[in-house]
C-alpha positions as CSV (number, residue, x, y, z in Angstrom):
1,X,4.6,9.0,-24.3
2,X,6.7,5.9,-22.8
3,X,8.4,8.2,-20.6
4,X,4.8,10.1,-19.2
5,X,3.3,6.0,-18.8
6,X,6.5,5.8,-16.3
7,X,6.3,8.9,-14.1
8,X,2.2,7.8,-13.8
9,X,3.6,4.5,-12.7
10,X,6.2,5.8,-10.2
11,X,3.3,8.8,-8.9
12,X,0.9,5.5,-8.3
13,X,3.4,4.3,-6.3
14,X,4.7,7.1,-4.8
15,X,3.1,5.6,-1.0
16,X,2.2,9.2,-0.2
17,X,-1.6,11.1,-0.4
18,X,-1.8,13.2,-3.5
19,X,-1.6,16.3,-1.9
20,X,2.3,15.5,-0.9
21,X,3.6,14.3,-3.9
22,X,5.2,17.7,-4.6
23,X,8.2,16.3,-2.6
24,X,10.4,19.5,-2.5
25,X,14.3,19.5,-3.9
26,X,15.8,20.6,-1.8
27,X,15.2,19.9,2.2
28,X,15.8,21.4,4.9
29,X,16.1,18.2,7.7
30,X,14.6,14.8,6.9
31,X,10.9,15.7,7.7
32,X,10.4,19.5,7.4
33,X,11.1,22.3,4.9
34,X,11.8,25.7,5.9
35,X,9.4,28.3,4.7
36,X,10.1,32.2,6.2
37,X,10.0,31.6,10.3
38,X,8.1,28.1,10.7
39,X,9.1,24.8,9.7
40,X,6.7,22.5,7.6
41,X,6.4,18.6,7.8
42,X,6.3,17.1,4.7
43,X,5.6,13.1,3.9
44,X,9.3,11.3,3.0
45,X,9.1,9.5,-0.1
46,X,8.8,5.9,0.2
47,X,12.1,4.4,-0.2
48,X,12.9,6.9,3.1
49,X,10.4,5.1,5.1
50,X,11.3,2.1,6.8
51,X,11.5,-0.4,4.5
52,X,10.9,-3.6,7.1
53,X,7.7,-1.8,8.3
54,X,6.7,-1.0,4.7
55,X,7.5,-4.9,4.2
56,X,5.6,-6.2,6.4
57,X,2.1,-4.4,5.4
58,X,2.7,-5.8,2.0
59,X,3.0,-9.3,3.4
60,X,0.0,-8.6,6.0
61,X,-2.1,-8.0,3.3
62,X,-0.7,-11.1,1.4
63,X,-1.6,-13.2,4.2
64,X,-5.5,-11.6,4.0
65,X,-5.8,-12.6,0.5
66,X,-4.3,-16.2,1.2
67,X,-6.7,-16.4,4.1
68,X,-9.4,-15.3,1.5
69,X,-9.0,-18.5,-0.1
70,X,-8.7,-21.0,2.8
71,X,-11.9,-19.4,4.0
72,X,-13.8,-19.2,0.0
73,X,-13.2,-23.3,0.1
74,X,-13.8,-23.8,3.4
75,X,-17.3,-22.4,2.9
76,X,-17.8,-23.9,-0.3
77,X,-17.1,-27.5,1.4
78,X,-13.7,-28.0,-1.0
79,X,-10.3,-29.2,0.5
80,X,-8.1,-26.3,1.7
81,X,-5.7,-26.6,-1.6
82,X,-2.9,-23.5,-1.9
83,X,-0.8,-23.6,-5.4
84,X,1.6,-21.5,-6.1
85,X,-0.6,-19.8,-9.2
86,X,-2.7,-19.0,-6.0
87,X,0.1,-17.4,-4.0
88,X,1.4,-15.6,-7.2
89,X,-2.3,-14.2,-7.9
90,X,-2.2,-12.8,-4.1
91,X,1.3,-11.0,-4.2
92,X,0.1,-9.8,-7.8
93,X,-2.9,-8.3,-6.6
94,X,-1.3,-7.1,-3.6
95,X,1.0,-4.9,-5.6
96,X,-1.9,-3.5,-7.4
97,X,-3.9,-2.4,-4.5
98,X,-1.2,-1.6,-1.9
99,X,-0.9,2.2,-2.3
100,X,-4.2,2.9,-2.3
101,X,-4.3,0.5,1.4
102,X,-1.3,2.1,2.5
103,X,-2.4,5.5,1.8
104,X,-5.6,4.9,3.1
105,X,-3.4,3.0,6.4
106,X,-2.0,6.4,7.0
107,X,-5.5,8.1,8.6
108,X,-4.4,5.2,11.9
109,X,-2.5,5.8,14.4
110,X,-1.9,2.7,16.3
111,X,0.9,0.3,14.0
112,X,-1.2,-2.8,15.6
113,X,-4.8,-1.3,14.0
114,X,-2.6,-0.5,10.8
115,X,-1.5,-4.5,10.0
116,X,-5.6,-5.3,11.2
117,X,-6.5,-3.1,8.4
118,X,-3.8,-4.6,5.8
119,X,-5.2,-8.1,6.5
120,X,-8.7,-7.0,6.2
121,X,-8.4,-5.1,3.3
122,X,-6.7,-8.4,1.5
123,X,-9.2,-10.6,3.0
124,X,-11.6,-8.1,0.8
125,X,-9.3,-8.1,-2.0
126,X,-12.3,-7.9,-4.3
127,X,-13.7,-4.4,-2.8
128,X,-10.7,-2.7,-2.8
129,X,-9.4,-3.8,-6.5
130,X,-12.5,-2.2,-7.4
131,X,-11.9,1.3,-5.8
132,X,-8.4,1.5,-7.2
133,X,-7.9,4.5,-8.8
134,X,-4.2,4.9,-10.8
135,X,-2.6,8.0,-9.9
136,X,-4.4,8.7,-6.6
C-alpha cells in the first residue's frame, strides 16, 4: 500500500502530460525511440530537463503568489508585511500546484509567455489549487 501511495506521488510529479508517462526502458537517443522505420519523440523525464529552467518556473510562480499578498493588503488598505510563514505558505503551495502549471506551461511556445503564465497562475494561486487533480 505505502509503496503504491509513492509511485502516485512520483507519477504526480512526473512534469510530463499523462499520455507520456509510459517513459520507455530502453531509448534509442535522448528524445526519440525507434519503432520499425520512423523515429518517435517522446517527453524526457523531468530530472533530464534542464534543471535551471525547470528552477526558475518554480520560483516565477513563487514570486506570483508573493505578489498575491503585497497586492491582497494593498487593496485591503494594510501595511505590505511579508513573514516568513508567508513565504513558506507560497513555496508550499507552489510545490502542490506546479505540475499541473508546468504541464499545462507546455501547450506555449515562447519561454518569455511560459514564466508570464507561471506568475499569473501563482498570482491566482487560489483557482489553480482548486483544479488540481493528483495523478494528472
Amino acid at each position: 500500500m505505502a509503496a503504491q501511495f509513492w509511485r502516485g506521488v512520483v507519477r504526480y510529479f512526473a512534469l510530463r502530460p499523462p499520455e507520456d508517462r509510459a517513459y520507455p526502458a530502453s531509448v534509442a537517443s535522448e528524445s526519440e525511440v525507434t519503432s520499425g522505420k520512423e523515429a518517435v519523440p517522446v517527453a524526457r523525464p523531468w530530472m533530464a530537463q534542464d534543471s535551471a529552467w525547470l528552477v526558475l518556473v518554480y520560483l516565477t510562480q513563487v514570486l506570483g503568489i508573493v505578489a498575491k499578498r503585497v497586492y491582497d493588503d494593498i487593496g485591503a488598505g494594510r501595511d505590505v508585511h511579508l513573514s516568513g510563514a508567508s513565504v513558506l505558505v507560497a513555496f508550499i503551495v507552489s510545490a502542490v500546484t506546479f505540475p499541473t502549471v508546468y504541464g499545462n506551461l507546455q501547450r506555449q511556445s515562447s519561454r518569455a509567455m511560459r514564466l508570464f503564465l507561471a506568475f499569473q497562475s501563482g498570482f491566482f494561486w487560489q483557482g489553480v489549487l482548486a483544479n488540481v487533480t493528483p495523478g494528472g
